[in-house]
TIVO-2410 file (N, C-alpha, C; in nm, 3 decimals):
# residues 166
REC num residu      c1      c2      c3 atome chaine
REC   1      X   0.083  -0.119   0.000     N      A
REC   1      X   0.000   0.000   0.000    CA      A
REC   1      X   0.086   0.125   0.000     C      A
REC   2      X   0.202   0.147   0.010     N      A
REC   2      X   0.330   0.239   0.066    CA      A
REC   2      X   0.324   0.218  -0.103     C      A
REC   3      X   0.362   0.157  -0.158     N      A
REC   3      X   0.408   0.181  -0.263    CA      A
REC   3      X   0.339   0.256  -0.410     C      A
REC   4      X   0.178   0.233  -0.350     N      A
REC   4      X   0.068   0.317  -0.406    CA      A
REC   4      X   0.057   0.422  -0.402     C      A
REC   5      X   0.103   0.455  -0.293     N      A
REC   5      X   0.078   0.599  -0.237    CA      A
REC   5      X   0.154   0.694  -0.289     C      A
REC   6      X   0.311   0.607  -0.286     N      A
REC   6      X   0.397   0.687  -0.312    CA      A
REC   6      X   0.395   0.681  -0.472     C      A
REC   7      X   0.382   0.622  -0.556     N      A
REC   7      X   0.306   0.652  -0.709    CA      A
REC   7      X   0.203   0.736  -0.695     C      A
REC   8      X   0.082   0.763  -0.638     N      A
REC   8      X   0.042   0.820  -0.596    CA      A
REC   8      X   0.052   0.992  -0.617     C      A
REC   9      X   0.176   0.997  -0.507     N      A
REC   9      X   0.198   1.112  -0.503    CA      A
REC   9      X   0.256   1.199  -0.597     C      A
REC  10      X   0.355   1.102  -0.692     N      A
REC  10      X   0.473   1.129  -0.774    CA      A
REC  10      X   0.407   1.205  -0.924     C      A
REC  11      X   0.293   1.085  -0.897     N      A
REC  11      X   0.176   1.106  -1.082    CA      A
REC  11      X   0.120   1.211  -1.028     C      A
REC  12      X   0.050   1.246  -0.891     N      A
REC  12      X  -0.067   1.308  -0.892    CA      A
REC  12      X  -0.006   1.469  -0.833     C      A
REC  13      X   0.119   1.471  -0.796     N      A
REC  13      X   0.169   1.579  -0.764    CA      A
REC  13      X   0.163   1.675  -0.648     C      A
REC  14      X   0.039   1.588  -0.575     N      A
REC  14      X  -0.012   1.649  -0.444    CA      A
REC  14      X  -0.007   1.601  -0.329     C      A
REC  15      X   0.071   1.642  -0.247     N      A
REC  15      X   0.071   1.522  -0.084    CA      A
REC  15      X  -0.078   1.469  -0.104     C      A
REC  16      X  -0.051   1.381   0.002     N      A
REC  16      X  -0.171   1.347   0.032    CA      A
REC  16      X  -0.117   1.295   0.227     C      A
REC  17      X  -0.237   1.363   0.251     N      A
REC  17      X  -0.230   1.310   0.434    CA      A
REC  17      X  -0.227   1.153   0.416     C      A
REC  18      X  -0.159   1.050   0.528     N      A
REC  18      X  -0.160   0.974   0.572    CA      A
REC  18      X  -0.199   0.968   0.681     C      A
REC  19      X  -0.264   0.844   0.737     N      A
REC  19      X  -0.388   0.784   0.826    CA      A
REC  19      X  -0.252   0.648   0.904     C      A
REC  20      X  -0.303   0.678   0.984     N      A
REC  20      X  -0.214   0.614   1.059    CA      A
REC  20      X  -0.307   0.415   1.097     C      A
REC  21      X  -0.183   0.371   1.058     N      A
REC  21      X  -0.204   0.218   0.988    CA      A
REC  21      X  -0.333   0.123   1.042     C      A
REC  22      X  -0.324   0.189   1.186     N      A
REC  22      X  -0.462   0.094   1.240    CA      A
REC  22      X  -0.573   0.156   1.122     C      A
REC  23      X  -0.574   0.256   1.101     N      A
REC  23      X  -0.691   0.294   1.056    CA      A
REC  23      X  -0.743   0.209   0.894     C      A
REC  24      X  -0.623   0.197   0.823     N      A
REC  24      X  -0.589   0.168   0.718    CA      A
REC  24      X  -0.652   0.026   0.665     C      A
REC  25      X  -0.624  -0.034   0.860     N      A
REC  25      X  -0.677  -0.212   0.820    CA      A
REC  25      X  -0.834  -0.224   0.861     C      A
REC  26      X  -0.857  -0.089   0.901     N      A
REC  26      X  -0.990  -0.112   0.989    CA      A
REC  26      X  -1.120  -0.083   0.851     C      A
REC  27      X  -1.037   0.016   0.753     N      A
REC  27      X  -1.089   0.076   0.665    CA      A
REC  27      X  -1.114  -0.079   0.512     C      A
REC  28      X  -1.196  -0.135   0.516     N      A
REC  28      X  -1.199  -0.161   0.354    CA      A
REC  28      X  -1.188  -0.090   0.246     C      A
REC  29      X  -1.096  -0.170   0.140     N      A
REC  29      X  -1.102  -0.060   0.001    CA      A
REC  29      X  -1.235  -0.099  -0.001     C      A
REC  30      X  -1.234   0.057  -0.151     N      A
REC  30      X  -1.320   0.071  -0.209    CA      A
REC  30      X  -1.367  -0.059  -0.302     C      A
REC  31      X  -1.483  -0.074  -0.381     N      A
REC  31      X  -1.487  -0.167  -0.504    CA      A
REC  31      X  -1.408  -0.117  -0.592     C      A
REC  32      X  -1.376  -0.001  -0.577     N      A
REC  32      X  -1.283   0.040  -0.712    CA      A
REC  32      X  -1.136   0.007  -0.722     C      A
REC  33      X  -1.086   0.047  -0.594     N      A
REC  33      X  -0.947  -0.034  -0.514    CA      A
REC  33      X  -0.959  -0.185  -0.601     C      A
REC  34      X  -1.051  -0.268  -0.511     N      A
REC  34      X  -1.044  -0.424  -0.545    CA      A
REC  34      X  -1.091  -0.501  -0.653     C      A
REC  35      X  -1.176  -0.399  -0.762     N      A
REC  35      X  -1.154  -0.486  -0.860    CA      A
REC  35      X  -1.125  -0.397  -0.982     C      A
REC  36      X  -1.067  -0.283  -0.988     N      A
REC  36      X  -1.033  -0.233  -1.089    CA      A
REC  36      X  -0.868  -0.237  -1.111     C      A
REC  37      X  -0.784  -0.255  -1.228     N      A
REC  37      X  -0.610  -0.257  -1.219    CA      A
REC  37      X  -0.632  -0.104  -1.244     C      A
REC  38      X  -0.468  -0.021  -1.226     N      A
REC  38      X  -0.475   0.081  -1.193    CA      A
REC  38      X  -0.490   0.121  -1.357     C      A
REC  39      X  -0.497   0.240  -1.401     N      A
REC  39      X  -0.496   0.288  -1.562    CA      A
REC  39      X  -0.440   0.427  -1.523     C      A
REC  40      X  -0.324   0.467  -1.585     N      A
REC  40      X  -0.278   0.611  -1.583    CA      A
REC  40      X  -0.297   0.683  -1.722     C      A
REC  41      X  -0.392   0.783  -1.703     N      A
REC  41      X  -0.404   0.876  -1.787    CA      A
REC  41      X  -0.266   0.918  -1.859     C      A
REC  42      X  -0.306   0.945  -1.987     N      A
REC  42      X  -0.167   1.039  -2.024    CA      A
REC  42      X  -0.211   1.191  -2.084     C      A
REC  43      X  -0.369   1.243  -2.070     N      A
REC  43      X  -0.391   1.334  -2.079    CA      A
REC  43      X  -0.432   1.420  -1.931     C      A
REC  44      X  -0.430   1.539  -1.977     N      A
REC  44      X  -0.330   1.636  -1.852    CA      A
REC  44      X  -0.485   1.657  -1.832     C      A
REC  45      X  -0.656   1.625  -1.811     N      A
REC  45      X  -0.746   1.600  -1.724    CA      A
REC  45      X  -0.750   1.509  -1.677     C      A
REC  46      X  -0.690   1.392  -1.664     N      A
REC  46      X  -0.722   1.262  -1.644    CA      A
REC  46      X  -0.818   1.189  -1.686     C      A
REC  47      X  -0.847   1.213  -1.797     N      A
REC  47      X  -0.980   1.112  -1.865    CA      A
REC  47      X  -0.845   1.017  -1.958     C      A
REC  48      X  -0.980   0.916  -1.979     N      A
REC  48      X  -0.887   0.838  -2.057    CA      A
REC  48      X  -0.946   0.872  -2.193     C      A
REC  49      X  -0.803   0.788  -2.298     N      A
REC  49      X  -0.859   0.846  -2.443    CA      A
REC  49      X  -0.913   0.733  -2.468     C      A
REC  50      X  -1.062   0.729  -2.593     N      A
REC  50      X  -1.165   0.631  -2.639    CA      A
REC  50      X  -1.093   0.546  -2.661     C      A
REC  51      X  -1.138   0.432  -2.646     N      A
REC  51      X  -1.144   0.279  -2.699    CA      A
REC  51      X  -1.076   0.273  -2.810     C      A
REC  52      X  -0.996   0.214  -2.867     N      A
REC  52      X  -0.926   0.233  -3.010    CA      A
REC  52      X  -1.070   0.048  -3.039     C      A
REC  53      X  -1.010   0.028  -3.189     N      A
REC  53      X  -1.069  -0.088  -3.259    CA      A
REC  53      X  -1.063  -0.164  -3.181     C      A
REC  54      X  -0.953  -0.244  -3.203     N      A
REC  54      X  -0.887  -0.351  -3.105    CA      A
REC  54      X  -0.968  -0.384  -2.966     C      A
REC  55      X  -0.984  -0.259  -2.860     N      A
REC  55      X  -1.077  -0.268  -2.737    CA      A
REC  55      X  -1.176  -0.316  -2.805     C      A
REC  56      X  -1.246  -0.247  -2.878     N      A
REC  56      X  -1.413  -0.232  -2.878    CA      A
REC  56      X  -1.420  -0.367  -2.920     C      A
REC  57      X  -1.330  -0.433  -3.018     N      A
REC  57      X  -1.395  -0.564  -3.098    CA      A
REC  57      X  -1.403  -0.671  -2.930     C      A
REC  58      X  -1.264  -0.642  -2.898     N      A
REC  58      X  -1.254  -0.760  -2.762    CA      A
REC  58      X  -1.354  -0.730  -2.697     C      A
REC  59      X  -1.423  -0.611  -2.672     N      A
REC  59      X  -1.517  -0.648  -2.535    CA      A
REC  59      X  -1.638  -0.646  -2.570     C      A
REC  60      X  -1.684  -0.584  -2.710     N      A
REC  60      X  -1.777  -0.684  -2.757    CA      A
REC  60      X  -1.825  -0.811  -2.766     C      A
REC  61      X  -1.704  -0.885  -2.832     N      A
REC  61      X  -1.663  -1.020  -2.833    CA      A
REC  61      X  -1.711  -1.085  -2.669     C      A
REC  62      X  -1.619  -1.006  -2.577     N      A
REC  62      X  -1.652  -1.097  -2.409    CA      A
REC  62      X  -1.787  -1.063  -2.389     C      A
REC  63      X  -1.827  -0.922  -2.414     N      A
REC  63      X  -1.993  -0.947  -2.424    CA      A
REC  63      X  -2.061  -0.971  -2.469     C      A
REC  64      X  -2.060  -1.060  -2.603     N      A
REC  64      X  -2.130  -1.158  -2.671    CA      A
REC  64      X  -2.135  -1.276  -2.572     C      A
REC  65      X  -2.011  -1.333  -2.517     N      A
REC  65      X  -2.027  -1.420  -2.438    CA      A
REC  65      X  -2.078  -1.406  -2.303     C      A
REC  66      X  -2.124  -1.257  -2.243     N      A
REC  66      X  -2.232  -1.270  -2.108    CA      A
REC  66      X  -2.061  -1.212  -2.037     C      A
REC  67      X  -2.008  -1.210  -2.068     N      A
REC  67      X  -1.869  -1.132  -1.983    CA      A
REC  67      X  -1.813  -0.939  -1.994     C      A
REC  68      X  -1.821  -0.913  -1.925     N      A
REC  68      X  -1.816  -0.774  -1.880    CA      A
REC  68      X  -1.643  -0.750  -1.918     C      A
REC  69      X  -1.612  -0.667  -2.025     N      A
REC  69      X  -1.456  -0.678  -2.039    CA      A
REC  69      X  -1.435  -0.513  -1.996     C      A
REC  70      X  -1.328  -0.504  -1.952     N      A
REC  70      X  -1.293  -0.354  -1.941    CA      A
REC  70      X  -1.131  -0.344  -1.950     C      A
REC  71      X  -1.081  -0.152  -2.071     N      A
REC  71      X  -0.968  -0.151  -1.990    CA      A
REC  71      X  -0.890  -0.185  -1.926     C      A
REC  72      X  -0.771  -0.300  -1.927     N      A
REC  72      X  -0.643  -0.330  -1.821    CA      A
REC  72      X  -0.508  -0.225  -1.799     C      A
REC  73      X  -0.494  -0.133  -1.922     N      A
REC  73      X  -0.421  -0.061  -1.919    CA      A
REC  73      X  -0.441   0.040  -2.040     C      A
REC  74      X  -0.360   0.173  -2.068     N      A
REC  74      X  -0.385   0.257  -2.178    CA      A
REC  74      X  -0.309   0.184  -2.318     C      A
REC  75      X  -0.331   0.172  -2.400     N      A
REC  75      X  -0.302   0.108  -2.568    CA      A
REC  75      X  -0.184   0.164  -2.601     C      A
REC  76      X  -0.131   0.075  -2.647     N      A
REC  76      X  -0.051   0.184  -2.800    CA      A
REC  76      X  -0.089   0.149  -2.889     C      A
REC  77      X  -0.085   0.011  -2.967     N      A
REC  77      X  -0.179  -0.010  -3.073    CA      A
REC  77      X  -0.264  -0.145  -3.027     C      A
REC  78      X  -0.247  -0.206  -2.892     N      A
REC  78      X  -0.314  -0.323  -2.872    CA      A
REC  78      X  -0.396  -0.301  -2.777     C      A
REC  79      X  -0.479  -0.378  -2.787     N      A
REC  79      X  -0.611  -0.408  -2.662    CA      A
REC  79      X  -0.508  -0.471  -2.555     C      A
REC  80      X  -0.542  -0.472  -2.443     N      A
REC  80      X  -0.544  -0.514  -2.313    CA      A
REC  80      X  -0.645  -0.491  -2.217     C      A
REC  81      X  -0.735  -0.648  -2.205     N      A
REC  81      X  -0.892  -0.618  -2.132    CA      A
REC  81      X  -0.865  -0.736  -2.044     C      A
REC  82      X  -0.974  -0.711  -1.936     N      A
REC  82      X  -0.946  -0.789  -1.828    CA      A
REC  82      X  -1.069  -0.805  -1.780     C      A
REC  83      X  -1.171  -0.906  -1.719     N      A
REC  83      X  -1.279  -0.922  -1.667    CA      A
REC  83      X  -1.221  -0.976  -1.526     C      A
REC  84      X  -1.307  -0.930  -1.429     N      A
REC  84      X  -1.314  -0.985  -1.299    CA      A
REC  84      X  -1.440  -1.005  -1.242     C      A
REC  85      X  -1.397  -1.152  -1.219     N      A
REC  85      X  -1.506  -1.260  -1.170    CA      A
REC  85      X  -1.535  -1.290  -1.018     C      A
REC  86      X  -1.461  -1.170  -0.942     N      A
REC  86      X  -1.475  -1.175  -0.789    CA      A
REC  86      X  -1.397  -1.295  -0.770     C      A
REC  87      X  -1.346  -1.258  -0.607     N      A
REC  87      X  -1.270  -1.401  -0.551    CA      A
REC  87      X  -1.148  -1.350  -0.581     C      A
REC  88      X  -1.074  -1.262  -0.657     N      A
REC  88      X  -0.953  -1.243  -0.693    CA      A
REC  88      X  -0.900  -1.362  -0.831     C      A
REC  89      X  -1.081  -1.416  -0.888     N      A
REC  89      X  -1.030  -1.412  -1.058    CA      A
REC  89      X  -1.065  -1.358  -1.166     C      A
REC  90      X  -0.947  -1.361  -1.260     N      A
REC  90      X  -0.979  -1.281  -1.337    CA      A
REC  90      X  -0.908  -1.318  -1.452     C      A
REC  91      X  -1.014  -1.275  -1.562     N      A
REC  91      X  -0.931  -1.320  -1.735    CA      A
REC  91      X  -0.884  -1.178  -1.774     C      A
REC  92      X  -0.750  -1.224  -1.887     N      A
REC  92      X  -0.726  -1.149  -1.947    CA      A
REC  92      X  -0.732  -1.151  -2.122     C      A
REC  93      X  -0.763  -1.085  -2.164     N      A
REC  93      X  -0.730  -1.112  -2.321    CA      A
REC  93      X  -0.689  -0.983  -2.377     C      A
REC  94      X  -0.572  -1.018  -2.474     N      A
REC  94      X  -0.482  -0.916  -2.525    CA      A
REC  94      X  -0.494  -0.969  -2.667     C      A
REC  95      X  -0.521  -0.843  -2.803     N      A
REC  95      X  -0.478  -0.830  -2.868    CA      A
REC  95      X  -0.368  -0.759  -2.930     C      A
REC  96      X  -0.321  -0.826  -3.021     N      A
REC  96      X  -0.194  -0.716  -3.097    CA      A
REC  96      X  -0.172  -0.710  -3.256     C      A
REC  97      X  -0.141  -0.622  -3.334     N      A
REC  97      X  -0.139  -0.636  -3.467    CA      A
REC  97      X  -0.031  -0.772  -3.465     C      A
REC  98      X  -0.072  -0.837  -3.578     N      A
REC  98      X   0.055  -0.952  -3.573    CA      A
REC  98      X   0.181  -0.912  -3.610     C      A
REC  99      X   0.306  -0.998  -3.581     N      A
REC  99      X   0.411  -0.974  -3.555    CA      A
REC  99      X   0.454  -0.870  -3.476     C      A
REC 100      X   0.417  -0.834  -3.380     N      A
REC 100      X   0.459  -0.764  -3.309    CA      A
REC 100      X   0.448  -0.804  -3.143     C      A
REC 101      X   0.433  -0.928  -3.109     N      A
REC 101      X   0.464  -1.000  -2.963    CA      A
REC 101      X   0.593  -1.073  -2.999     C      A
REC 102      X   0.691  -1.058  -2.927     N      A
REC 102      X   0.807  -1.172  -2.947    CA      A
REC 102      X   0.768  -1.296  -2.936     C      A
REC 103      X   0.881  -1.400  -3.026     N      A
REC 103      X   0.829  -1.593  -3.030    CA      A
REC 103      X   0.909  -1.575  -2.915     C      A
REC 104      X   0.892  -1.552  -2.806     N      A
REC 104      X   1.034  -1.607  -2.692    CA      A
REC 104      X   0.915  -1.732  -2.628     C      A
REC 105      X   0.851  -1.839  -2.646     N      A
REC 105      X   0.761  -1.922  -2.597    CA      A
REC 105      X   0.778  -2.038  -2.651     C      A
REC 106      X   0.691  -2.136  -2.593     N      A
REC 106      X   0.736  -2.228  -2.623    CA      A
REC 106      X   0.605  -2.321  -2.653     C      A
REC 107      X   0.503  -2.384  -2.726     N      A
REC 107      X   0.434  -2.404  -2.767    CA      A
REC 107      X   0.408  -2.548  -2.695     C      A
REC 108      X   0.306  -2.575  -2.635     N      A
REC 108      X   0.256  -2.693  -2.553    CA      A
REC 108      X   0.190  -2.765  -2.668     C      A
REC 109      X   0.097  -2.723  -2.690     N      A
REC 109      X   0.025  -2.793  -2.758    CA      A
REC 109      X  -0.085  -2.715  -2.867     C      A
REC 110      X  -0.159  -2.751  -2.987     N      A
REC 110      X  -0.232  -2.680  -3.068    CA      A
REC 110      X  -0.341  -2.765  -3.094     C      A
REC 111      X  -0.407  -2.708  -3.117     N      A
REC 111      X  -0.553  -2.793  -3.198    CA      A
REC 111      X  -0.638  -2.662  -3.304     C      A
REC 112      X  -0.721  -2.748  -3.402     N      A
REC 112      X  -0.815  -2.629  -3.507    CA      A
REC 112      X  -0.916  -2.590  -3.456     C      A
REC 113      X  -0.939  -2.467  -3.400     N      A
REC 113      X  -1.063  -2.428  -3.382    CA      A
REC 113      X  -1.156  -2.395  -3.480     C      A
REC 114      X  -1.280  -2.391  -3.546     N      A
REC 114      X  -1.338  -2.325  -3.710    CA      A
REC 114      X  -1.225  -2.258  -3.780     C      A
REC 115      X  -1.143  -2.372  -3.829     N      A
REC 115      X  -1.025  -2.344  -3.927    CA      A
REC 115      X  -0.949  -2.247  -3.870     C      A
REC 116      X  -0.906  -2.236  -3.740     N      A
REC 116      X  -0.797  -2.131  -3.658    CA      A
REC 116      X  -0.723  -2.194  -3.576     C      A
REC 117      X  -0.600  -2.185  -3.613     N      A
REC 117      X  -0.474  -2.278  -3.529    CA      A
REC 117      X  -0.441  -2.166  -3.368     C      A
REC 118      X  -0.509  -2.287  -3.233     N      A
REC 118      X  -0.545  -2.206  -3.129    CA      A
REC 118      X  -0.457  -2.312  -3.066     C      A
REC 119      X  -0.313  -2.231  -2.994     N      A
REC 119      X  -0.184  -2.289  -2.915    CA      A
REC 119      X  -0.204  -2.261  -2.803     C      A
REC 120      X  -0.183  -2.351  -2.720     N      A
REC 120      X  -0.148  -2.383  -2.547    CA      A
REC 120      X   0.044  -2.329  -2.569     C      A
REC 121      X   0.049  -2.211  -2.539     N      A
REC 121      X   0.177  -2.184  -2.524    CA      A
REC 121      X   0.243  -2.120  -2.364     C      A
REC 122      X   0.378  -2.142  -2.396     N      A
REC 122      X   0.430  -2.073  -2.228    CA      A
REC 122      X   0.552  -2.026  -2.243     C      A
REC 123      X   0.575  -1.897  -2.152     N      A
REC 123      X   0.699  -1.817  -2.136    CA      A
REC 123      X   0.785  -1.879  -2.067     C      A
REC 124      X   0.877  -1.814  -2.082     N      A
REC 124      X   0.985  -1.853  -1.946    CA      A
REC 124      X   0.925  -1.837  -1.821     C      A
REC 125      X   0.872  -1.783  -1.833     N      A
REC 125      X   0.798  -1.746  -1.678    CA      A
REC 125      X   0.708  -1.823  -1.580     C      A
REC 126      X   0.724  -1.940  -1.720     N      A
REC 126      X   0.629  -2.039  -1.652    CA      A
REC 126      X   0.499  -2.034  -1.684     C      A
REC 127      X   0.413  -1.895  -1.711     N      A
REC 127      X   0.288  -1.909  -1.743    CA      A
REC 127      X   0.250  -1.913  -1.879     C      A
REC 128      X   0.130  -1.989  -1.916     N      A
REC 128      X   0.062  -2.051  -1.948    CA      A
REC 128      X  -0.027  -1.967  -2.029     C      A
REC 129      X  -0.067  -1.950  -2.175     N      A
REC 129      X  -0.175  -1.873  -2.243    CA      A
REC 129      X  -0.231  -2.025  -2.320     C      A
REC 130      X  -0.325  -1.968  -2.402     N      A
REC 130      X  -0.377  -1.970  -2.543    CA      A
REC 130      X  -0.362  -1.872  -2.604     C      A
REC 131      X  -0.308  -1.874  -2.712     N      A
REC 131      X  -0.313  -1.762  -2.864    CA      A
REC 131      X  -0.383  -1.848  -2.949     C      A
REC 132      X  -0.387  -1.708  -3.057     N      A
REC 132      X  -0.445  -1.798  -3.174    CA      A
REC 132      X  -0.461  -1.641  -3.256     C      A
REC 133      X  -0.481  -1.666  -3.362     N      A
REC 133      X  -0.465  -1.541  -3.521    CA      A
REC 133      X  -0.589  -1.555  -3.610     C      A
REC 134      X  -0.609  -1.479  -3.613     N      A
REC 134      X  -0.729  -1.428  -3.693    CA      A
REC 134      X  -0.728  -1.247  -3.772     C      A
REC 135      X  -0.774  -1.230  -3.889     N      A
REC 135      X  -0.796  -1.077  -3.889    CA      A
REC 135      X  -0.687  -0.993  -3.864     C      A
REC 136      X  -0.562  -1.063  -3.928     N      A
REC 136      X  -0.457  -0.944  -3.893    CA      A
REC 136      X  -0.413  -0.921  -3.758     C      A
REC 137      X  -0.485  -1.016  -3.677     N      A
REC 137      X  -0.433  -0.972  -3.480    CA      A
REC 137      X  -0.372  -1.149  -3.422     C      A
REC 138      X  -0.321  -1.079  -3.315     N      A
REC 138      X  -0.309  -1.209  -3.238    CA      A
REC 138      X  -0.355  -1.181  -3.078     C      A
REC 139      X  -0.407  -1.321  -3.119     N      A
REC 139      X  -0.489  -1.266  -2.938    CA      A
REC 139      X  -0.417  -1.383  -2.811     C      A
REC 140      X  -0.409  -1.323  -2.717     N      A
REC 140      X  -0.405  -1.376  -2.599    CA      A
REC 140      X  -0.461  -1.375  -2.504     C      A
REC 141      X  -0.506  -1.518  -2.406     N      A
REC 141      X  -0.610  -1.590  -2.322    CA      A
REC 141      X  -0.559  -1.608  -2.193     C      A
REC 142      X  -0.529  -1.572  -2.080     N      A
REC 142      X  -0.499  -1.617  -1.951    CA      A
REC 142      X  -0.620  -1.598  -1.848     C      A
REC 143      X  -0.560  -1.709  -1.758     N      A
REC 143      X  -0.659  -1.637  -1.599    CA      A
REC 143      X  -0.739  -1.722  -1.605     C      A
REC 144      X  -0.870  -1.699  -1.557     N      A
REC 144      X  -0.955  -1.798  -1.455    CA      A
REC 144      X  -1.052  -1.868  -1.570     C      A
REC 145      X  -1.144  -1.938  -1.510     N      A
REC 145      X  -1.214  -2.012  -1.616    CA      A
REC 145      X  -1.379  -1.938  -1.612     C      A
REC 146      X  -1.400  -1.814  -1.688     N      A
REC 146      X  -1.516  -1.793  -1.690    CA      A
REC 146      X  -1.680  -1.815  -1.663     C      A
REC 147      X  -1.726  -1.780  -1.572     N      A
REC 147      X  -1.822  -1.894  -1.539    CA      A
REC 147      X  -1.957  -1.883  -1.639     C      A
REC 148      X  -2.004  -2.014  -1.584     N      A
REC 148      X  -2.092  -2.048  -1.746    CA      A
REC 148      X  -2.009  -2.131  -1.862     C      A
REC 149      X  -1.867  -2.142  -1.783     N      A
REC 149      X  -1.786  -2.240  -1.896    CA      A
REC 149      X  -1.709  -2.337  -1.834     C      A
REC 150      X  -1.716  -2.461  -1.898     N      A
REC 150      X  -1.645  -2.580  -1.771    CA      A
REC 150      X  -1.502  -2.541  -1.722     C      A
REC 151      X  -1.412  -2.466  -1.832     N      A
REC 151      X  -1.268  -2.434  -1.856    CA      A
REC 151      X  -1.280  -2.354  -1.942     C      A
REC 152      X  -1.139  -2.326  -1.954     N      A
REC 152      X  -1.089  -2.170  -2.018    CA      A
REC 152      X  -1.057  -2.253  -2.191     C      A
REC 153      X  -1.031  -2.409  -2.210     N      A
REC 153      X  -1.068  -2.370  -2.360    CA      A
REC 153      X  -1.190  -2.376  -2.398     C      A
REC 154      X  -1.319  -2.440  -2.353     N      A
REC 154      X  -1.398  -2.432  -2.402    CA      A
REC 154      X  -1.499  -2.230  -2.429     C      A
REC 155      X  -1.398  -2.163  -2.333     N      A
REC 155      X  -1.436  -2.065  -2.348    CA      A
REC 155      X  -1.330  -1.954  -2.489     C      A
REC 156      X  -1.180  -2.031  -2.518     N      A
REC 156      X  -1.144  -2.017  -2.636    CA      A
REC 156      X  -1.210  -2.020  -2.729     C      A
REC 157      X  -1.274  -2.141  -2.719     N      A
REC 157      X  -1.319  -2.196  -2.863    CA      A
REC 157      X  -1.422  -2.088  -2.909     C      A
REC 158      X  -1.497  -2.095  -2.799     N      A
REC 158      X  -1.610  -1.947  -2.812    CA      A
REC 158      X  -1.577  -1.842  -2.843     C      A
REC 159      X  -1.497  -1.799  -2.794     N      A
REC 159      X  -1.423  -1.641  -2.826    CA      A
REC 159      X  -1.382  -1.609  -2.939     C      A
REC 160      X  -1.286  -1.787  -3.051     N      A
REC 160      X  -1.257  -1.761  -3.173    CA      A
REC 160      X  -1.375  -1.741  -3.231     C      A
REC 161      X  -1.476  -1.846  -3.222     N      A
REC 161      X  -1.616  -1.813  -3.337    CA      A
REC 161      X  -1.660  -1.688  -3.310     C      A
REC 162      X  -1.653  -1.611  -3.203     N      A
REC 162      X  -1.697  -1.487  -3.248    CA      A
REC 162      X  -1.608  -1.340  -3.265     C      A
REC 163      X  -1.493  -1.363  -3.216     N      A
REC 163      X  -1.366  -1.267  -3.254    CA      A
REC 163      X  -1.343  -1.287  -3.452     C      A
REC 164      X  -1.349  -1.428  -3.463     N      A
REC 164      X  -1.309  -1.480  -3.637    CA      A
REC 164      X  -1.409  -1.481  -3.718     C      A
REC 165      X  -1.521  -1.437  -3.636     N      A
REC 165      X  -1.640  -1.487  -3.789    CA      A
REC 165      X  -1.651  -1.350  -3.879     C      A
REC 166      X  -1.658  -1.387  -3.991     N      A
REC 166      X  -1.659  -1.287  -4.078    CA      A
REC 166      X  -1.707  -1.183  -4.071     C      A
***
């Protein structure tokens, strides 16, 4: 929480009083605290700038499927959306124009989704996506298993038929 603050202060330019720690644990965040990731403006009101393509198709797309997508961070040319499903889970899906994510991964496994080659791949890092290409983008799948879906590929598979259909 020290380390919020002090971002905090640095972006926002204005002390801010501190509350002395009992108070801090006694206090629940907000809903906005706990289920929103942070987003830093880069315009000098703090609004954010519109949705580029990329957003709008993805969270269309998750709300075709009954999923609420929002914002994970500001764009440069890719989507980054994130749904949270309470409990502390949460999906992510990222698009990007293709060729432009590094191959540093290592490919588990693939299968055809409606004629779309959809990979179980992993970083060094150990974690774990689905990708898959369609439309000039490449998208990426992490995080929890959506509910209303047994698992996270059967909720792939969904996402390609309606991210890929014509």
């Amino acid at each position: 929480m020290t380390t919020l603050v002090a971002v905090a202060l640095v972006i926002g330019g204005v002390p801010e009083e501190r509350r002395p720690a009992v108070a801090e644990q006694e206090t629940p965040p907000s809903a906005t605290q706990s289920s929103s990731p942070p987003i830093q403006s880069s315009s000098p009101e703090g609004t954010q700038p519109p949705l580029n393509a990329r957003e709008m198709k993805v969270i269309a797309a998750l709300g075709a499927l009954g999923i609420t997508g929002q914002r994970a961070q500001l764009p440069f040319n890719e989507a980054s959306i994130w749904a949270d499903f309470g409990s502390g889970r949460h999906l992510f899906v990222t698009a990007y124009p293709l060729s432009t994510v590094d191959r540093n991964y290592t490919v588990i496994d693939e299968r055809q989704v409606a004629r779309i080659l959809v990979q179980h791949v992993q970083r060094a890092s150990g974690a774990i996506s689905s990708r898959f290409e369609c439309s000039g983008d490449e998208y990426w799948v992490a995080g929890a298993d959506p509910p209303g879906f047994p698992n996270i590929d059967v909720f792939v598979e969904r996402l390609v038929s309606v991210v890929c259909s014509p």
